[in-house]
N, C-alpha and C positions, 0 to 999 in steps of 0.2 A: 797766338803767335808761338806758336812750338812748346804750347804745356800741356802736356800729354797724360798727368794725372788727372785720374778720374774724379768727377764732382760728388761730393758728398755732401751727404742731405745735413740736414743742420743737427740733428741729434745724433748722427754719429760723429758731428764736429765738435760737441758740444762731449761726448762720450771719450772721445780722443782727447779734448784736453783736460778734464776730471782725471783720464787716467795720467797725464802727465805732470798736473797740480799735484797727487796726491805722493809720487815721486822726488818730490823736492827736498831737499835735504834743508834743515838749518841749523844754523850756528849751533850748536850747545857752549851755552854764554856761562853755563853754572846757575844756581838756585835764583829762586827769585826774592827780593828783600821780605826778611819779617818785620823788619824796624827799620828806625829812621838809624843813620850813621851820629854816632857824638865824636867830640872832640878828640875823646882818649882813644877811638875807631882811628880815626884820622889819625893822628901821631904813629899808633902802631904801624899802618900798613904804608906811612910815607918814612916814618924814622929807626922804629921800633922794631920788635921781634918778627913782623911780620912784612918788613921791606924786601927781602929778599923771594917771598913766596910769587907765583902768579898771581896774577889778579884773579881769577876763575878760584884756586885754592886759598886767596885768603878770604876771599867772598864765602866761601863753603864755610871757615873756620869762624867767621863772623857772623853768618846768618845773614850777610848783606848782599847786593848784587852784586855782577860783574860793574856795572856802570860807575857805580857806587866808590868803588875800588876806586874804577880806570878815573870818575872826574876828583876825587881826591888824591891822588898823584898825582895827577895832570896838571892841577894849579886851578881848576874850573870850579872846585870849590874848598871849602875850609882854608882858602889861603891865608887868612892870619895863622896858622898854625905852623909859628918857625922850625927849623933844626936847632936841636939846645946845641946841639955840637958844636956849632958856628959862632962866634961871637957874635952879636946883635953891636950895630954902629947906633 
């Protein structure tokens, strides 16, 4: 019904998308963890000297991953880990 490109055999189908898989760009998230994050990791990059940096850059200066970072800001984990700033009720 009016498809007028030509049929291709299956190894140049198979050749065409190799070449398009190997084009794909991804994320660069930053290093990947040498360690587990502790407590005083978490304080830093949620309260401390390193609140202010990207998560990608304070990952680098931690040797931790982006994830790592993103779910200890996030609240997803270490959340016993208050702001001392705050007064605690």
């Amino acid at each position: 019904m009016g498809n007028k490109e030509p049929k291709l055999t299956i190894e140049e189908r198979l050749t065409a998308l190799e070449e398009r898989v190997a084009n794909i760009k991804v994320r660069d998230r930053g290093p990947k963890s040498e360690r587990s994050m502790t407590d005083d990791d978490a304080a830093r990059v949620k309260f401390g000297d390193l609140k202010d940096m990207s998560h990608k850059e304070a990952a680098a200066e931690l040797g931790l991953s982006y994830g790592q970072i993103y779910s200890a800001r996030g609240g997803y984990t270490f959340n016993h880990i208050k702001d001392p700033a705050k007064k605690q009720a």
